[in-house]
BAFI-275820 format. One line per 3 residues: number of its first residue (from 1); their letters; for each residue x, z, y of C-alpha. Coordinates in steps of 0.2 Angstrom, whole numbers, plus 2048, in hexadecimal, padded with zeros to 3 digits. Layout:
residues N
NUM> a> X/Z/Y  ...
This chain:
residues 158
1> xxx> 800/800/800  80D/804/80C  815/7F5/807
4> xxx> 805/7E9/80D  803/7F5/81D  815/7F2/822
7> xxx> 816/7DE/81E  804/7DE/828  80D/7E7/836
10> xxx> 81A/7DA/835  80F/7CB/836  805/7D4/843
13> xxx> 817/7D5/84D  81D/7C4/84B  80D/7BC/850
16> xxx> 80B/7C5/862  81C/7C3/866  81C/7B0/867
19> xxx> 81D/7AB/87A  814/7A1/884  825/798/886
22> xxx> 824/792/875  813/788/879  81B/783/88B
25> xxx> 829/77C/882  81D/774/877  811/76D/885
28> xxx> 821/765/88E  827/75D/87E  818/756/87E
31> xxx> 817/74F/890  82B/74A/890  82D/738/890
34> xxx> 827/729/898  812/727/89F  80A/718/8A5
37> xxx> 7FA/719/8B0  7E8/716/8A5  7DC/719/8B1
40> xxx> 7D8/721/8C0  7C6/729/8C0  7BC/72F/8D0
43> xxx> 7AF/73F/8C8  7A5/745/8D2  7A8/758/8D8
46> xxx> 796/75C/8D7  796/75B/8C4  7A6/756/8C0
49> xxx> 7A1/748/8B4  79A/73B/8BC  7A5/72D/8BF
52> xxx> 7A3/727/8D1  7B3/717/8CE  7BE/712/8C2
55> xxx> 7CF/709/8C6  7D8/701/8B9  7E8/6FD/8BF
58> xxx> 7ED/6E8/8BE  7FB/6E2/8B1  808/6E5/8BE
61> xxx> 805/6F8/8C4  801/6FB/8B1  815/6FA/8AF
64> xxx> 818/70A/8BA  81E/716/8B1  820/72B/8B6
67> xxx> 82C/733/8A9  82E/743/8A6  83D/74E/8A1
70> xxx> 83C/760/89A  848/765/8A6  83B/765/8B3
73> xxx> 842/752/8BB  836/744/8BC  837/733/8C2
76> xxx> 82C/725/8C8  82D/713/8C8  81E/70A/8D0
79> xxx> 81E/6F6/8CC  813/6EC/8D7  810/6D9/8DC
82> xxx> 807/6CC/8D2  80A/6CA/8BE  815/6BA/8C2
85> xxx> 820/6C4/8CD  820/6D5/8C8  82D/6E1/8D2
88> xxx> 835/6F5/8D4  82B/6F9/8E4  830/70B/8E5
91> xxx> 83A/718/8DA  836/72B/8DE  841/739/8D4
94> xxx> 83B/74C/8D5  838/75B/8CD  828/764/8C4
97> xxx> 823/774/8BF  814/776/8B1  80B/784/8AC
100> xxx> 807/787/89A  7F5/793/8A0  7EF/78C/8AC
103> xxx> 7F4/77A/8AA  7FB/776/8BA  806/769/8BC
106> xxx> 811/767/8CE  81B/758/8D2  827/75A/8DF
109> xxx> 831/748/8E5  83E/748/8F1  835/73C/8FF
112> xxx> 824/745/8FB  81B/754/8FD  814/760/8EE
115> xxx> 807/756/8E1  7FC/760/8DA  7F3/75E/8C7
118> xxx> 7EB/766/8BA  7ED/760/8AA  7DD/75A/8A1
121> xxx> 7E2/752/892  7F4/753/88A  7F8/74C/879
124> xxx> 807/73F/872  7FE/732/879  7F1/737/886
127> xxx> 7F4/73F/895  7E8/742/8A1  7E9/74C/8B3
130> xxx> 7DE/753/8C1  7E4/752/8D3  7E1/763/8DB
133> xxx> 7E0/75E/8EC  7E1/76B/8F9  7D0/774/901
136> xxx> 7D6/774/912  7D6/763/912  7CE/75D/924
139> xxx> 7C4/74D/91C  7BF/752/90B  7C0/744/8FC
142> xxx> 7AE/741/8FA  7AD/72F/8F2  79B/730/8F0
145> xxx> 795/735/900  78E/747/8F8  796/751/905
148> xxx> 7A0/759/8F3  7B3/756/8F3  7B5/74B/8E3
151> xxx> 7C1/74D/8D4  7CF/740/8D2  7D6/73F/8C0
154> xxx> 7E3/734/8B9  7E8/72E/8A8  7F8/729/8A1
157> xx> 7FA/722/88E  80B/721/887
């Protein structure tokens, strides 16, 4: 008996001590590597489910690509033009920060101010990201005309 209780005790031990670094580090295993744009979706804030746009992005912007490292570095390269002439139009390198809770997700580029996301979907192949625009914003992003600031989400695949 004491022999069950102590192996219990052991089990008991081994499984509250894993971290919450382990699943970070599993999170940004995920994430590293390289993303191209999907869609970009316009919900509404009222409900947050009703698509009010959806852009898919034409043969040329599909090529950008934003990469992720696990040592917190990411990089940007946006292609724009026609499909006949396809061209680097800018190259933007930063840093990030993630958080495993709550989901946030901060890029930081060197030209640019703080991006803000939640991350919505995150899988090998999907990933999926909610821009968290700030309140104090004087003109709110209401694309519907509700008077609701709306939900911008965008989606990467691998």
């Amino acid at each position: 008996m004491k022999k069950q209780l102590l192996l219990f005790a052991f089990s008991a031990l081994a499984l509250t001590s894993c971290e919450d670094d382990d699943i970070k580090a599993y999170e940004l295993d995920i994430m590293k590597g390289d993303w191209k744009v999907s869609k970009i979706e316009y919900i509404s804030g009222k409900d947050n489910k009703t698509v009010i746009q959806t852009e898919i992005p034409d043969d040329c912007a599909a090529k950008s690509v934003i990469t992720f490292r696990t040592d917190y570095i990411v990089k940007y390269v946006a292609y724009s033009g026609t499909a006949d002439n396809c061209q680097i139009s800018d190259t933007s390198e930063g840093t990030y920060t993630y958080n495993e809770e709550t989901k946030d997700l901060n890029l930081k580029f060197s030209e640019e101010g703080e991006q803000k996301y939640r991350v919505t979907v995150l899988t090998s192949k999907e990933l999926k990201l909610m821009q968290v625009i700030d309140i104090d914003l004087p003109i709110p992003l209401d694309f519907d005309g509700d008077g609701i600031s709306d939900n911008i989400y965008v989606s990467y695949k691998r």
